[in-house]
Every structure is written in C-alpha cells, then in structure tokens.
N, C-alpha and C positions, 0 to 999 in steps of 0.2 A: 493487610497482612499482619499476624503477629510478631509481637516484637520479646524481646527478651527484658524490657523493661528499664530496670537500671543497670544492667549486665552492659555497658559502655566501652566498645573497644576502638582502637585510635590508630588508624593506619592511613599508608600513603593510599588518598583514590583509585589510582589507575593501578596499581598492588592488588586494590581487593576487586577491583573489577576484572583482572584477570585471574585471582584467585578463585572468583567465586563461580565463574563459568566453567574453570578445569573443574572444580574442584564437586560441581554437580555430579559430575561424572567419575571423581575420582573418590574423593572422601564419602559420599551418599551412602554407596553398595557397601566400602566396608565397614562405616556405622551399621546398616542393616545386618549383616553376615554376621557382626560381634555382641549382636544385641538379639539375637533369633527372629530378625522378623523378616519375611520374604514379600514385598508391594505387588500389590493386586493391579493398582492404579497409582495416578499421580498424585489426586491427593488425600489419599491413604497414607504416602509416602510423605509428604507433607505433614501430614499429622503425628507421625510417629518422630520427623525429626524436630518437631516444634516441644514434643513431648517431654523429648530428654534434655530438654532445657539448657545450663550449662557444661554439658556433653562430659561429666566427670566420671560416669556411669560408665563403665567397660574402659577409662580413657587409658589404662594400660594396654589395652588391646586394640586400640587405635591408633595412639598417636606417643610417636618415639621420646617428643618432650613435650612439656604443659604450654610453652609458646604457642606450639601446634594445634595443642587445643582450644588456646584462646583464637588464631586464627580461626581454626574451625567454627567456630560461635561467630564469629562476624561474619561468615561466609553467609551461616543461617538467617541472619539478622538483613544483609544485602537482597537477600531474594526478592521483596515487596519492590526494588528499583529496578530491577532487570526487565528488560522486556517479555512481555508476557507469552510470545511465541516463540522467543529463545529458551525463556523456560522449560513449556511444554516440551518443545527437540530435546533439551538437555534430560528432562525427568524421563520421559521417554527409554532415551540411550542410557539412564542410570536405571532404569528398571532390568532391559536387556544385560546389563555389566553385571548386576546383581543375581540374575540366574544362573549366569555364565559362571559364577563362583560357585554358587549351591549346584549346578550339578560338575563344577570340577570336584567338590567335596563330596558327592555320591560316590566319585569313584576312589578319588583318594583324600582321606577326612582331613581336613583345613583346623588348624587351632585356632586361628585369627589373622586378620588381615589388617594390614598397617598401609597407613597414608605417609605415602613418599614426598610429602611436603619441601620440608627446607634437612629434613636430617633425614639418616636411613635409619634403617633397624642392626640391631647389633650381629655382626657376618656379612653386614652389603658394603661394597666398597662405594665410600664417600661420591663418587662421581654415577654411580650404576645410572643407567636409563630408567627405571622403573617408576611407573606412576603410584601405584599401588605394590605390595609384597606379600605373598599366599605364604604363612606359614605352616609347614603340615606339621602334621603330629608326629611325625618320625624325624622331625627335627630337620626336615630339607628344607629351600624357600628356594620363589619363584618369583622373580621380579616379571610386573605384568604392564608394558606400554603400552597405554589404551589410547584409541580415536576413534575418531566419532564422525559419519556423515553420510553419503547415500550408497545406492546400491554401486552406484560409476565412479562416484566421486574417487580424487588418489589424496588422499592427506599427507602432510609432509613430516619424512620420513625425520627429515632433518630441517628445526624449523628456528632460526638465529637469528645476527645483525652480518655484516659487514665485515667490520671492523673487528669482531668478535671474533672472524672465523678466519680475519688474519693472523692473530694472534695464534689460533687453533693450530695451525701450519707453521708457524714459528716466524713469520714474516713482517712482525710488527716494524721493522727498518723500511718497509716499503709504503707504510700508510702515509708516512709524506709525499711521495709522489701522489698517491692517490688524492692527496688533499689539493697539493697544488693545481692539478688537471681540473680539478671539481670548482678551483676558484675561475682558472682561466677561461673554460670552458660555458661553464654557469652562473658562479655567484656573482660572478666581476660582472653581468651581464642586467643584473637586479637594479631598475633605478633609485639612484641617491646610495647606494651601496658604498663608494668610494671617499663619501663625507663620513662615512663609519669604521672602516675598515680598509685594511690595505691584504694581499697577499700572505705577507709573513703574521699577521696577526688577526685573523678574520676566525679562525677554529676558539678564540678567546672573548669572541663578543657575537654569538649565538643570538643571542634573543633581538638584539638589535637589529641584528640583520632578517632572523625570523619576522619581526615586525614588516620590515620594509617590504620582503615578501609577501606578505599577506595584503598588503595595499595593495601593491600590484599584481595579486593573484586577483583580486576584488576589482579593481579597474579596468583590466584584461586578461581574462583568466587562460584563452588562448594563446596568447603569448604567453605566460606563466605555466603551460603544460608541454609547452614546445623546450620551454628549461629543464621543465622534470624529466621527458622522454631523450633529449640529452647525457641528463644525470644519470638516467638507469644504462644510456649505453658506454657513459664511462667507466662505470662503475661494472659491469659485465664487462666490458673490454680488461680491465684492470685485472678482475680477479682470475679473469681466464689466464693472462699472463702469468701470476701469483704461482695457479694449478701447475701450468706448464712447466712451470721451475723448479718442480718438486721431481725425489728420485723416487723410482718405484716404490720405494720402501716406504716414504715417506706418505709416496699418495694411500697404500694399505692403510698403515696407521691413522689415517688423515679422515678416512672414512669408519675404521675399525674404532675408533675412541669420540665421534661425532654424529654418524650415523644413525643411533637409536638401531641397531641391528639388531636382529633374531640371533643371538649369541648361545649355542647348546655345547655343553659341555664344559661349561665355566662352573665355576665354583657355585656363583648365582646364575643360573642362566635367566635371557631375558625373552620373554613372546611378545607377540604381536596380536592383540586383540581391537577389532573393530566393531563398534556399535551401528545399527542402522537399523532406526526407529527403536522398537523397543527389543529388538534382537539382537547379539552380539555374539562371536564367534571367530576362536585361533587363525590365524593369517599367516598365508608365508613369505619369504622373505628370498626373493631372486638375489638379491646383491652379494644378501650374507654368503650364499652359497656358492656363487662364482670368486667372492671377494682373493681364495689364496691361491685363485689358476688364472689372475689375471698378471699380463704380462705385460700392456700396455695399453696408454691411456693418453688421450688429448681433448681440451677444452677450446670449447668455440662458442660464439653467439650464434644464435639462429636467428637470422637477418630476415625474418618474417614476424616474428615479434619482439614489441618493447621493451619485454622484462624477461625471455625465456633464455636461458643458456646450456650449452648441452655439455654433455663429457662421453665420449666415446673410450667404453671398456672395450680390451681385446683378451679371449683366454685365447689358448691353442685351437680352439673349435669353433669358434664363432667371437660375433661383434655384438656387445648390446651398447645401448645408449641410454642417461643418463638424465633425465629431466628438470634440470636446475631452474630457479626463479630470481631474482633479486628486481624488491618491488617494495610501496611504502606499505605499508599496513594502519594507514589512519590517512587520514583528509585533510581536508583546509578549507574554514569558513567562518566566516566573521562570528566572534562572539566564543569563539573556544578559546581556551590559555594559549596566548603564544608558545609556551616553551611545548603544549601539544600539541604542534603543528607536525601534519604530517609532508609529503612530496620532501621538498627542499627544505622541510624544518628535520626532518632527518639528517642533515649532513652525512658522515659516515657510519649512519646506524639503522641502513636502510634493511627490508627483511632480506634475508638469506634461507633460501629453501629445498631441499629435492623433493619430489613427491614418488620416484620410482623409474623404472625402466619401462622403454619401450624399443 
C-alpha cells in the first residue's frame, strides 16, 4: 500500500484505529464531494485519495482546522494495516455515502461538505451529533449521522462508556457505589488481587490488577467469564437504578442531548443515514418522535441475556421498548497491552449502547 513517505504523523494507536475505520466512512465521501470526483469502485477510490497526497488541496472545504487535516493523512496512511475485508465493507459503504450526497445535491446544490471530526463548522453547536455537515449554497447545513451495516442489522443509536453516561445524567455521586459493588462482587474475587489492592484503593492500581486478571483469564478462562457475566449484571443492575431515579424531565433531556436523534427543526438539524454495502439511504427515527408525548418510563434487565437491558417508554397511546446493551467491546488474550484489556480490564468503562425500539 502506498504511503505518503516522509509525511509522518504521531498519534495515540487505538485513536487512529478508530479514526480510521469511522473515518472511511465519514471523511472519504466528503474528500470525494469537495474535490468533484464521484467512485466507480474501490480502488478508483483509492487512487484518488492516495493522489491528493497531503490533503491541502480543497482542505478549506474539508476540514474546520489543519489538526484535522493532519489527522486526515494518517487516516490515509493507516489503511495498508487494516484488515483487508473491513476495508472492502468500509470502501463499499463509503462509496454508497458518497452518492448519497451527490444526489442530495441534485436536488438541493451542496457547497461542501465538512468532516465533523474533533471541531464543527462555524453555526454547529460544539456538542451537535453530526458525522459529516452538507453545506448548501443557500447558506443552510445539515448535520449528517452515518452508520453503516446490513440490511437487519440495528446500529447503536447511542454508543458510549459507563461511566460516561453517568456523568451524562448528572449522577457522578453514584459511580462509587457502583465501584464498590464491582470490587465486592468481582475484583475481590481475582486471585492474588488482595496482595494488590484493597476496596478503598483498587480504581488507582488498574493495570496491576488488569495483569492478574489476565493470568487468570489464561489459566481458567471459564471462571474468568463467570466474573465478566457478573460484572455486566452489576453493572445493568446499577444503571438501571441510575435511569429509575431520574424525573421525567430529566430522562427527556437524558436521551434528547445523548441519543444521536433525528432532531428537525433545530437550527442544524440532524439525519439519520445508513450504509449497507455500497448503498446508503435517510432513516427514521421512532424515538425522536415519540420522545415529547412520553410520559413514563422504567428500566429493567432482561433476565435472558447477559448484556441486554431495556427501558420501557409509555406516551398516552401505547408502550415501546428500548433496546439498551452494556457489554465490553474488546477482549483478552495473552500478548495484548494490559492497559487494553478488555471484560474486567474495563472496570467502569464498559460499552453503553441503545440500538432502537422494539
């Protein structure tokens, strides 16, 4: 794979590995859209972004600051390490993204499209959902949050930590309970754990105890999944209590400002576009639309699986339900960084998910 040479850029690993995955999908289409080229194939598409070399070329019309562009080029650079079948899925769905813009600009002409990277464009508000931003010509925009996966598949609406999304709720006073449950229940359960660590200071010596985990994931891995399936139902248990403690008000805004919701009528409004293969196409958004005729609402585990938890919405006319997850999103196995361990090398920064109603 070509490389950019001495074009040398220096970021955290697991930063650009998940940069460079979104960012097939995100940053791709609006290089192609600001640059007039529309991909036949994939690596047509390839060759056009190898082409523009240090990406300075349009990078007003890309990218809100020169950081972004330097990201951008490492993004380009990381491709030859990526697996070569996530690629193809990602080029794929960045080809479908990229239509998906050229004929929104048939109907209403697009000035340029910007990658919602680490800043927005000047009129987005700092926190907006948006992956990418369609600026038209008539000076409107359009924050655009794209996903990507099959024809069934439900991608998460809202896709976080733990920890992250107690804070979201205003409940950061509760993460110590939730730590202490996590020792008593699990960590304290880790052999040789106690010559490390005690209760009151175990969240301050991570890696050591990450280590000992992993010995004992290695030695008896069944036992070491019997901790993790524990953890996910503390951890469900915990946040459902979190939910339940919130006033209605609360739980609105809770989802209103966390969500990634289909939001029309805001200043920037945000859509909902999903890729699947090389096609892509506006989605809608059940939550958004019940979200201000709901009147009540309770969180529960669904004690048929490990990692699923539900929230039951009520408006005046019916009940939907709420499809939550909290679950690791990385692994464990000898020869990775400890500090990237995932199950119980997460402590409280396990994923936090919805994918949708049912």
């Amino acid at each position: 794979m070509k490389s950019f040479g001495q074009f040398k850029v220096q970021l955290d690993e697991a930063r650009v590995d998940t940069t460079a995955t979104a960012a097939i999908t995100e940053l791709f289409p609006a290089l192609a859209f600001n640059n007039n080229f529309r991909p036949s194939n994939i690596e047509d598409f390839k060759k056009f972004l190898y082409k523009l070399g240090d990406l300075k070329k349009n990078a007003n019309k890309t990218f809100v600051t020169d950081s972004d562009r330097v990201a951008g080029v490492a993004v380009i650079e990381k491709l030859g390490t990526l697996p070569e079948n996530l690629v193809k899925t990602k080029f794929d769905n960045a080809i479908g993204i990229t239509n998906y813009i050229y004929d929104v600009h048939s109907t209403k002409p697009i000035k340029n499209v910007f990658w919602g990277y680490r800043k927005k464009p000047a009129g987005v508000p700092p926190k907006h959902a948006g992956d990418i931003f369609l600026m038209f010509r008539n000076k409107e925009i359009i924050g655009v949050s794209l996903k990507a996966g099959t024809a069934s598949s439900k991608e998460p609406l809202l896709n976080s930590y733990v920890q992250t999304q107690y804070k979201a709720v205003k409940k950061e006073s509760e993460i110590k309970k939730l730590e202490d449950e996590l020792w008593t229940a699990v960590y304290s359960k880790i052999p040789g754990v106690r010559d490390v660590a005690k209760k009151n200071d175990y969240m301050n010596k991570k890696n050591e105890i990450r280590q000992l985990y992993l010995d004992y994931f290695l030695e008896n891995q069944q036992q070491a999944d019997e901790l993790y399936n524990i953890m996910l139902k503390v951890c469900r248990k915990q946040f459902c209590a979190v939910v339940n403690s919130l006033s209605l008000k609360e739980f609105k805004q809770w989802l209103l400002d966390n969500f990634n919701l289909e939001k029309k009528g805001e200043k920037v409004p945000l859509i909902l576009v999903k890729a699947v293969g090389n096609k892509a196409e506006q989605k809608g958004d059940n939550l958004a639309a019940i979200l201000p005729l709901i009147t009540r609402f309770y969180a529960y585990l669904n004690k048929s699986s490990v990692q699923e938890w539900l929230i039951d919405v009520n408006t005046p006319d019916e009940k939907k339900t709420m499809k939550m997850t909290i679950r690791s999103d990385s692994g464990v196995r000898a020869g990775k960084k400890v500090s990237q361990l995932g199950r119980l090398g997460k402590f409280t920064m396990l994923k936090l998910q919805y994918s949708g109603m049912k």
